[in-house]
C-alpha positions in Angstrom: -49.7 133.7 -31.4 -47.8 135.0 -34.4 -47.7 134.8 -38.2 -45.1 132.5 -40.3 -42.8 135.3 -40.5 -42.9 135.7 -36.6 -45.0 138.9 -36.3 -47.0 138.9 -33.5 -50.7 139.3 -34.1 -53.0 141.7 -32.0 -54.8 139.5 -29.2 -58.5 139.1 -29.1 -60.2 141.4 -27.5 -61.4 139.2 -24.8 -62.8 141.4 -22.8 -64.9 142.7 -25.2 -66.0 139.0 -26.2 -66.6 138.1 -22.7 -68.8 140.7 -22.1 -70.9 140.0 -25.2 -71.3 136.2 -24.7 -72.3 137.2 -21.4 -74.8 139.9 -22.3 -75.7 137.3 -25.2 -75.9 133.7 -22.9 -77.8 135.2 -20.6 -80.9 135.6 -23.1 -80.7 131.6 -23.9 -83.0 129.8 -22.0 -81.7 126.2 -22.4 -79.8 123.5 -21.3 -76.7 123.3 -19.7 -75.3 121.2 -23.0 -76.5 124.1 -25.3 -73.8 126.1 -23.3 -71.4 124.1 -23.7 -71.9 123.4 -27.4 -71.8 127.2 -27.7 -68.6 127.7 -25.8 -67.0 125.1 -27.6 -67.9 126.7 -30.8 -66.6 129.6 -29.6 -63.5 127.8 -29.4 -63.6 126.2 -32.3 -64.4 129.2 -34.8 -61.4 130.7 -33.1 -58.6 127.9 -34.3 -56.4 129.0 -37.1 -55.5 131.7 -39.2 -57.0 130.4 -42.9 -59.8 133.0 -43.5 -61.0 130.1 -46.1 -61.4 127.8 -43.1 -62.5 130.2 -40.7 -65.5 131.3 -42.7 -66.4 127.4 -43.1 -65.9 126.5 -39.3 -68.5 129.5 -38.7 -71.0 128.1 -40.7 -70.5 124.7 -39.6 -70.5 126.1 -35.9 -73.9 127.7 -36.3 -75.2 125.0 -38.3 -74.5 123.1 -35.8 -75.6 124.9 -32.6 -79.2 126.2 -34.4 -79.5 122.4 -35.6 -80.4 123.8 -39.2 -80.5 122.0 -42.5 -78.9 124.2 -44.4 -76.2 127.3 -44.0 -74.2 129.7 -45.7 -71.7 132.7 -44.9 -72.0 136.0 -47.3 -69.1 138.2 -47.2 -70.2 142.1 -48.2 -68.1 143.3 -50.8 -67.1 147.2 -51.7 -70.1 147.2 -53.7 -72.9 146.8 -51.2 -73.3 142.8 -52.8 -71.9 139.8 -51.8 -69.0 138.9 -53.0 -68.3 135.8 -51.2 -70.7 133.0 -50.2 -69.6 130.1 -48.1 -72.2 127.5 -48.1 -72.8 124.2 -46.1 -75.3 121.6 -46.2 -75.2 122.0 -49.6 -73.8 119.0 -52.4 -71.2 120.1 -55.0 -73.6 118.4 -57.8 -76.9 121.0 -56.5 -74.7 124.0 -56.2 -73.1 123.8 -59.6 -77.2 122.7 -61.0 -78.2 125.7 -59.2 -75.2 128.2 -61.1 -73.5 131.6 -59.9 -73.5 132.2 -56.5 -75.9 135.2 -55.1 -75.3 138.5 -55.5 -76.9 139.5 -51.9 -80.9 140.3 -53.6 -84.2 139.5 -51.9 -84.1 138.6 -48.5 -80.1 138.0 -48.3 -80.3 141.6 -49.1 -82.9 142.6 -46.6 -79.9 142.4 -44.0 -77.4 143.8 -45.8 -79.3 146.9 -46.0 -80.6 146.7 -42.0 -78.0 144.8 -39.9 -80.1 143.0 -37.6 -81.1 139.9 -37.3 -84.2 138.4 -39.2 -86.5 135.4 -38.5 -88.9 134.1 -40.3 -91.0 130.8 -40.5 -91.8 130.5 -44.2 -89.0 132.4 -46.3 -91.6 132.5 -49.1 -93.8 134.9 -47.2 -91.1 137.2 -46.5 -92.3 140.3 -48.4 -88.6 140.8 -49.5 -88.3 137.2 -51.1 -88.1 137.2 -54.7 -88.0 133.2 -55.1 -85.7 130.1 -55.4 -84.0 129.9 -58.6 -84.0 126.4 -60.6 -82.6 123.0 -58.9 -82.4 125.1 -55.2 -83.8 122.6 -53.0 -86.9 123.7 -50.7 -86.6 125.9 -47.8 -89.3 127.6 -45.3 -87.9 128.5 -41.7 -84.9 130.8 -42.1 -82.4 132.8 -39.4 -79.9 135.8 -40.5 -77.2 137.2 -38.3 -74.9 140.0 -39.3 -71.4 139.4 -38.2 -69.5 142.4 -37.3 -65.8 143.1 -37.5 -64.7 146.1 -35.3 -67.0 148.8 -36.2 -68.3 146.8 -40.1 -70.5 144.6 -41.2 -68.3 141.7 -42.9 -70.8 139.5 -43.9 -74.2 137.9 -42.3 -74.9 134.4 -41.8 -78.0 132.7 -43.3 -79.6 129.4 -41.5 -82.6 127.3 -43.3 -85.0 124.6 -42.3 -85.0 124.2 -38.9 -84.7 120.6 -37.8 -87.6 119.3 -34.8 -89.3 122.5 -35.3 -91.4 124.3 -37.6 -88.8 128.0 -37.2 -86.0 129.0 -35.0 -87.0 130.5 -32.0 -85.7 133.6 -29.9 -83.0 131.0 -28.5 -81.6 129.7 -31.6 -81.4 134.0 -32.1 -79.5 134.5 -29.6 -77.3 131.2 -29.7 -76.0 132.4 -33.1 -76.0 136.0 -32.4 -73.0 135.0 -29.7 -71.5 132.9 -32.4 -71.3 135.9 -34.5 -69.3 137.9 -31.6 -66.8 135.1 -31.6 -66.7 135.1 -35.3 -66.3 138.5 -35.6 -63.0 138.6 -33.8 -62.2 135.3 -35.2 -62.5 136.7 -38.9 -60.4 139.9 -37.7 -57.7 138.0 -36.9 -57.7 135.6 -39.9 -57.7 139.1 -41.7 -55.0 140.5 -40.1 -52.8 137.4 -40.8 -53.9 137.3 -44.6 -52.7 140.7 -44.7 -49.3 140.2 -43.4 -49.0 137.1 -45.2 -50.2 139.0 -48.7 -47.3 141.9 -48.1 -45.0 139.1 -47.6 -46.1 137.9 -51.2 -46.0 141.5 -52.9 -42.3 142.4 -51.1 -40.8 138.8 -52.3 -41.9 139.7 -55.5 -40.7 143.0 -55.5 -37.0 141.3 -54.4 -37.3 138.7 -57.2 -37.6 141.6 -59.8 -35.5 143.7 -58.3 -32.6 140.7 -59.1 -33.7 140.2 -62.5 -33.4 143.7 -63.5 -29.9 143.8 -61.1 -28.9 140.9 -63.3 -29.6 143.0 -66.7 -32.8 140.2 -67.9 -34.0 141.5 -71.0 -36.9 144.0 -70.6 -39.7 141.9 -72.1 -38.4 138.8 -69.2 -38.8 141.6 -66.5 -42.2 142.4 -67.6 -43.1 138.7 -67.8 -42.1 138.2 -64.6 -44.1 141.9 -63.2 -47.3 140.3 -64.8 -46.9 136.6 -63.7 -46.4 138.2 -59.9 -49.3 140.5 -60.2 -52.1 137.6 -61.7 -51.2 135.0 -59.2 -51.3 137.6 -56.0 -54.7 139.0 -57.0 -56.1 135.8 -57.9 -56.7 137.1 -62.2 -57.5 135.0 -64.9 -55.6 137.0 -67.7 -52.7 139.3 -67.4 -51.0 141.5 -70.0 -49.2 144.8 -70.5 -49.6 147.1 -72.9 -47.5 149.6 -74.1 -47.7 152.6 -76.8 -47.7 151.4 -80.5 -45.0 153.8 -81.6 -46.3 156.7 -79.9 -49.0 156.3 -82.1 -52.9 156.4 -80.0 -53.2 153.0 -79.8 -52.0 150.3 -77.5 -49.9 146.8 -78.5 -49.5 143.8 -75.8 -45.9 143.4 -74.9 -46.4 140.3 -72.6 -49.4 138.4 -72.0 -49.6 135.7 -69.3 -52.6 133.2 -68.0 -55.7 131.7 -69.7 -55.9 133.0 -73.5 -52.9 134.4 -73.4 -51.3 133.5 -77.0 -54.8 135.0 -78.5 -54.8 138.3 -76.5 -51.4 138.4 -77.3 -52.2 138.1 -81.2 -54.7 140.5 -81.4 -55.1 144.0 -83.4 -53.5 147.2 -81.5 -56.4 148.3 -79.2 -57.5 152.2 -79.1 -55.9 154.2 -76.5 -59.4 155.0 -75.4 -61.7 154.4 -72.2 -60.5 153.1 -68.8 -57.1 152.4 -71.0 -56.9 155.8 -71.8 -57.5 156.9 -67.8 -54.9 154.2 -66.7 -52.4 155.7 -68.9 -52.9 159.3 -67.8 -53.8 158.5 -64.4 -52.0 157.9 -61.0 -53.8 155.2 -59.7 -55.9 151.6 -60.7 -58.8 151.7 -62.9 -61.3 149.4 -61.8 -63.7 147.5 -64.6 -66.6 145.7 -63.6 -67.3 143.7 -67.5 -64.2 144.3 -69.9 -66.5 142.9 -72.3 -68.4 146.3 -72.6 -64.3 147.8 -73.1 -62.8 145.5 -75.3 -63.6 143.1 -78.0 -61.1 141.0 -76.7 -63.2 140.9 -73.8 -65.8 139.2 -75.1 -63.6 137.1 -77.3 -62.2 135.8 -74.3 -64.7 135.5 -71.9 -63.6 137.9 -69.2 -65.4 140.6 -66.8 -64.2 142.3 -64.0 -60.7 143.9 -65.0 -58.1 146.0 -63.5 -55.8 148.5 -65.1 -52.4 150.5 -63.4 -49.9 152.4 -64.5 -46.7 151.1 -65.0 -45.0 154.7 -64.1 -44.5 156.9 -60.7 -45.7 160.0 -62.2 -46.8 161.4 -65.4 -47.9 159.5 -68.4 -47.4 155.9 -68.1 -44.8 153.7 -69.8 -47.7 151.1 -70.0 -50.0 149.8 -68.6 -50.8 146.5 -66.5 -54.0 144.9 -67.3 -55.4 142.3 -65.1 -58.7 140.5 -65.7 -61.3 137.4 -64.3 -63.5 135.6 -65.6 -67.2 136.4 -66.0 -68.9 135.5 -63.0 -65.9 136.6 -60.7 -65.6 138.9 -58.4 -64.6 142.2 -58.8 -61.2 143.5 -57.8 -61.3 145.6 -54.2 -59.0 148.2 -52.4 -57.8 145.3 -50.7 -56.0 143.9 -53.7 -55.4 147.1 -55.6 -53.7 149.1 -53.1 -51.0 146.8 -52.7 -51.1 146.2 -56.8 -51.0 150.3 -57.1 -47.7 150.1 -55.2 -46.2 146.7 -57.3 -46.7 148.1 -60.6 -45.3 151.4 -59.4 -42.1 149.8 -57.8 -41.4 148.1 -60.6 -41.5 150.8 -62.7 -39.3 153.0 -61.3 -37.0 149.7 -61.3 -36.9 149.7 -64.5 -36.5 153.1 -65.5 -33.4 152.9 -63.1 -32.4 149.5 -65.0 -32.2 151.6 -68.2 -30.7 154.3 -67.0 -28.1 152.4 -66.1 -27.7 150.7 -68.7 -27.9 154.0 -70.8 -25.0 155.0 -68.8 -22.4 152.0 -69.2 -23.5 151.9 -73.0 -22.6 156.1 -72.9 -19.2 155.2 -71.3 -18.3 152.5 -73.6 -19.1 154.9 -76.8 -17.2 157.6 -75.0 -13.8 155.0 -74.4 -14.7 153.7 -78.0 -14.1 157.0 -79.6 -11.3 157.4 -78.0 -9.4 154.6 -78.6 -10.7 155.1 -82.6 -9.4 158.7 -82.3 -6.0 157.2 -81.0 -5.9 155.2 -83.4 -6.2 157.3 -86.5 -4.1 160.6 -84.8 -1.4 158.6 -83.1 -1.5 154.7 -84.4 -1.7 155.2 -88.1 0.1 158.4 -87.9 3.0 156.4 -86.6 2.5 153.7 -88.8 2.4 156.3 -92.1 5.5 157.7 -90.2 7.5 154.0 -90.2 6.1 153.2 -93.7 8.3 156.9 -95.3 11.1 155.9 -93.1 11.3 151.8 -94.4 10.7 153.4 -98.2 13.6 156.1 -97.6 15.8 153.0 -96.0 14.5 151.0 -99.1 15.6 153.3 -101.7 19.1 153.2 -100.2 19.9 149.8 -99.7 20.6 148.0 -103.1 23.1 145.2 -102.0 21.7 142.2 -101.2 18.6 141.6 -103.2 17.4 139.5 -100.5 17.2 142.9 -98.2 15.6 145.4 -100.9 12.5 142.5 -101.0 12.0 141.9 -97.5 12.3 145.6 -96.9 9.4 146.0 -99.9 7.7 143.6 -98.2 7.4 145.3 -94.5 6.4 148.3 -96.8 3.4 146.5 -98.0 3.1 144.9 -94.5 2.9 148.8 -93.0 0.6 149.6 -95.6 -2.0 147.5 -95.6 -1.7 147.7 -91.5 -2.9 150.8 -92.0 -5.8 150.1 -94.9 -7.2 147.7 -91.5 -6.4 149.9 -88.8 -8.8 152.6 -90.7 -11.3 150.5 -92.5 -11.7 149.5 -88.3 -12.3 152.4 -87.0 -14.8 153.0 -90.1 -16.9 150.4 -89.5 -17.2 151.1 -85.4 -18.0 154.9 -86.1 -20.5 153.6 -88.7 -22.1 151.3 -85.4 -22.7 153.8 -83.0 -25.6 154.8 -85.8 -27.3 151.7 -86.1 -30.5 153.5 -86.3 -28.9 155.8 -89.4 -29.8 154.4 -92.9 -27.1 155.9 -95.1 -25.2 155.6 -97.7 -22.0 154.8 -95.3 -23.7 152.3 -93.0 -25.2 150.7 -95.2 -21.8 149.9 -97.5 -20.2 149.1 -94.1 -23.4 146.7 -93.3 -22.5 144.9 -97.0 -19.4 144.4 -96.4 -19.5 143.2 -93.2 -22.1 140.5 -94.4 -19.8 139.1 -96.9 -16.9 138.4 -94.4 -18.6 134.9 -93.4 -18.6 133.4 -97.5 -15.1 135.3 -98.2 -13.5 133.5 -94.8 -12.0 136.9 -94.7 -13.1 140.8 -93.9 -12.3 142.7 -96.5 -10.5 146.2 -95.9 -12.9 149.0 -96.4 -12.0 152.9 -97.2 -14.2 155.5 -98.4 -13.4 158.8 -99.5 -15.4 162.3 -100.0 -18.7 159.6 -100.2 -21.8 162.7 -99.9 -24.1 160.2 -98.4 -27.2 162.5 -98.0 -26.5 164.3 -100.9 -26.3 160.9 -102.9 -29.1 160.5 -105.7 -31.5 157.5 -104.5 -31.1 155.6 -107.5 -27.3 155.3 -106.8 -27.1 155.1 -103.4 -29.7 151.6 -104.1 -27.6 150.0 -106.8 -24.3 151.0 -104.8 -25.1 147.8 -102.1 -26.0 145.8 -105.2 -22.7 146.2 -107.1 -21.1 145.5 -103.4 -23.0 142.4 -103.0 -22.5 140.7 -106.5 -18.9 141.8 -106.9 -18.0 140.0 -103.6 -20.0 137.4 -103.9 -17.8 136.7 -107.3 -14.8 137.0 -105.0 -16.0 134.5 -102.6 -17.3 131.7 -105.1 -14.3 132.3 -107.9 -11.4 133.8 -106.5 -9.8 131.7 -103.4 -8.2 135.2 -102.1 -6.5 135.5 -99.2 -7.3 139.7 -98.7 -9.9 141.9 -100.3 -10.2 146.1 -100.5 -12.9 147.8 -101.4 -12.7 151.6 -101.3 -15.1 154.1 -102.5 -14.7 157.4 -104.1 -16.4 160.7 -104.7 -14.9 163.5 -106.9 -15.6 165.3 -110.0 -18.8 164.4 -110.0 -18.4 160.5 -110.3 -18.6 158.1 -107.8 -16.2 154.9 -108.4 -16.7 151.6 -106.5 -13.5 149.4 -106.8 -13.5 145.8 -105.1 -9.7 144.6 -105.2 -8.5 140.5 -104.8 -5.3 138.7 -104.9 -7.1 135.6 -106.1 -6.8 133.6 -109.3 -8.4 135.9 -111.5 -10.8 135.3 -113.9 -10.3 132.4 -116.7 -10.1 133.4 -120.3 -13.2 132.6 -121.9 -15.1 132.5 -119.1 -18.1 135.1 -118.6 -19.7 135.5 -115.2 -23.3 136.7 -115.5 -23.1 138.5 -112.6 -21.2 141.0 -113.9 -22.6 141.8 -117.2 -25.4 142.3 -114.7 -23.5 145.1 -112.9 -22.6 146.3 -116.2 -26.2 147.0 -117.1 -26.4 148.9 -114.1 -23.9 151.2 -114.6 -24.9 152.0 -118.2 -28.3 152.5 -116.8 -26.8 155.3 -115.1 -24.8 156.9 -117.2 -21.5 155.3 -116.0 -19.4 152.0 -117.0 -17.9 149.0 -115.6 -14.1 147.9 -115.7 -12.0 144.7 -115.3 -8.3 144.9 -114.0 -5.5 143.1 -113.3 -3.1 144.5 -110.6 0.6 143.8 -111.0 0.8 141.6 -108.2 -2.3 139.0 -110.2 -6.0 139.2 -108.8 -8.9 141.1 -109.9 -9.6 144.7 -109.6 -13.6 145.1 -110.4 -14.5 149.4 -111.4 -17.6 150.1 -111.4 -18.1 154.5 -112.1 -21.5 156.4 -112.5 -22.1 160.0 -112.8 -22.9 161.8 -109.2 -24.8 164.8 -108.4 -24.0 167.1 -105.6 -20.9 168.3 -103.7 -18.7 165.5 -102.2 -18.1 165.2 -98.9 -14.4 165.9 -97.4 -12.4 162.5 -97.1 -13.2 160.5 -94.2 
């Protein structure tokens, strides 16, 4: 016998089972048919590897073989209760009158605390009983068996109302203490299979986000996909991971996934306090029985026993997965949060790597960035400056034909404004790798850039001795508003075909100058706009200025006084 995957599972310990069916069959007292039924049950509890259906053929073996109205299967959880309870007999219409499941109290809990089997012929006058609760139909003989697995109790099975007799006799005892044995070893098995099949689960997931991050998914995908994983394999309600509100002391959802996710999602940052406080510092999961008594949110949303690990190998946590049921649920055990512990702490480390690396391409694509800018300007444009002397010096000598003195004036020009682009470039990319910088540079470069989609065009952009830090507030704010209107007038009025603008600091002014080829502006015609940027400067002591270059087109000034030193050109 093997799993799915082909690993083989331990046999059952026959031996031991034969022995104990032995010891056990030779207490029954009965007929020959009683044997049988019991070996056949034996066989039957011992059929597939389903713990579900496992549990459910064991109660409706000893059902069965004790000839009982009613039975049920408790499963012992970490905490001394039940925290399973497999019942047959029983409709689905009285069980969901009757409410939650029991905890293991009264008499269920009689054998939880003392392993050995009880029998009694009116369950009311057990001294432990502490009553039926509403809509439980009526019961009075009752049998309990523990069931062991290896050296533990795993659960204990509970018989009611014995049918043809007024209790269950030393027979019926021992009948279902031998179907226990079987069960026992039975249940091991199915155990060992659900745990082979449950690392199957946590490694495929591992794989699948292993690939995602491989594939360079976006960070908040990854983490959808970590906390999608993690509720389906431990069976939660609600899952979500929080992360440090800008390193501030409380805690915002990145992701949320499951039932109420969109409202956990939308709530206020929570306090970095409590079990979230111990999950972030912590190594290990932090086990909650009511995350109502935590959170707010809990309450709001209905849910109890919670979960929280570290999303970090070591040190304090990068965030923090919450997982959460119900109320009503089960809590979570070692069963489900070792294996969780290890998840969260894979992925982690995943995606520190995935960032790292990423860190590292975006490093080496700065470093070849800067020096393909700093080739540019020493050794492109240098060149370039170099051709543009020697075509003026060759233009100064020719004077016969005309046709050659213009197109030699031309490739001047050509050189020229080859240059204007090839430095307004390398502006603008050294003005990128700051993204994060809000100055007085960046954000010129961040205008002009904007208006490249309305001009059909980008404009060529220089800036010279511009003291960006040292730049008063007031005209560092009204700088990107000149920029704005002025080629936004360009755009609307002008039909150009190239635009400069080129900034300069010295002698204490600062001078903004945009510069088109366009059609200039009418005679009589008087553009709001400007009158607008005219009130500006005057506000600041400065003036505004309309041109028109030789070649036709507009050239806007717009000066202001400027505090501080200027910067060297750039």
């Amino acid at each position: 016998m093997s799993t799915e995957s082909g690993e083989p599972l331990p046999r059952l310990r026959l031996d031991d089972l034969l022995d104990e069916l032995h010891a056990r069959i030779g207490a029954v007292r009965s007929t020959r048919d009683r044997v049988q039924s019991l070996l056949q049950a034996v066989l039957d509890v011992g059929r597939g590897l389903e713990l579900s259906q496992v549990l459910h053929r064991v109660v409706e073996a000893a059902v069965t073989l004790a000839d009982a109205e009613y039975g049920a299967l408790g499963v012992i959880g970490e905490d001394r209760n039940l925290s399973a309870f497999v019942p047959v007999g029983m409709s689905d219409e009285i069980q969901e009158r009757i409410g939650p499941l029991p905890r293991g109290h009264g008499l269920l809990g009689t054998l939880i605390q003392c392993p050995e089997p009880v029998r009694t012929a009116d369950v009311a006058g057990h001294p432990d009983f502490r009553g039926f609760p509403e809509h439980h139909p009526p019961m009075r003989s009752f049998l309990g068996v523990p069931i062991r697995v290896r050296d533990e109790v795993f659960g204990n099975l509970y018989l009611t109302n014995r049918r043809g007799a007024p209790e269950f006799d030393a027979e019926d005892e021992a009948v279902v203490s031998a179907l226990a044995v079987a069960a026992g070893v039975a249940i091991d098995n199915a155990r060992l299979y659900e745990d082979a099949r449950r690392r199957e689960t946590w490694l495929a997931a591992a794989a699948e986000i292993t690939s995602a991050l491989l594939a360079d998914r976006p960070q908040t995908e990854v983490l959808r996909m970590v906390t999608r994983h993690a509720l389906r394999n431990v069976s939660a309600d609600l899952g979500a991971v929080l992360v440090r509100a800008d390193g501030a002391q409380v805690l915002r959802t990145a992701v949320a996934v499951g039932e109420g996710a969109e409202l956990f999602a939308g709530l206020r940052p929570l306090p970095r306090a409590g079990p979230l406080a111990a999950a972030f510092t912590g190594c290990g999961a932090v086990v909650v029985d009511d995350l109502s008594r935590e959170l707010r949110a809990g309450e709001e949303l209905g849910l109890g026993a919670a979960v929280l690990v570290p999303l970090g190998a070591a040190g304090p946590a990068r965030g923090v997965l919450l997982l959460a049921r119900g109320k009503g649920r089960a809590s979570f055990g070692t069963a489900e949060t070792g294996p969780l512990v290890g998840f969260a702490a894979q992925a982690a480390v995943g995606i520190e790597l995935a960032e790292r690396r990423k860190h590292a391409r975006r490093t080496a694509t700065e470093e070849e960035r800067e020096r393909v800018m700093d080739d540019l300007h020493d050794v492109a444009v240098q060149r370039l400056f170099a051709l543009g002397m020697g075509l003026e010096a060759l233009r100064r000598l020719v004077r016969y034909p005309p046709e050659a003195v213009e197109r030699l004036t031309r490739l001047v020009d050509d050189v020229d404004t080859t240059i204007k682009l090839i430095s307004s470039a390398v502006l603008r990319l050294r003005l990128r790798e700051q993204p994060g910088v809000s100055t007085l540079w960046a954000r010129v470069a961040a205008t002009v850039e904007q208006a490249a989609g309305p001009l059909g065009l980008t404009p060529v952009l220089r800036m010279e001795g511009i003291p960006d830090g040292a730049t008063p507030g007031p005209v560092a704010d009204q700088v990107t508003g000149v920029l704005t209107e002025a080629l936004d007038n360009v755009a609307r009025h002008a039909r150009a075909r190239s635009v400069d603008v080129h900034l300069v600091a010295g002698d204490g002014m600062l001078a903004v100058d945009v510069t088109d080829d366009g059609t200039g502006i009418p005679e009589g015609v008087v553009l709001g706009g400007l009158a607008d940027l005219e009130v500006r400067a005057a506000a600041l002591g400065g003036g505004l200025v309309l041109e028109t270059p030789p070649g036709g087109g507009t050239r806007l000034r717009w000066r202001v006084p400027l505090t501080g030193h200027p910067r060297p050109t750039t």
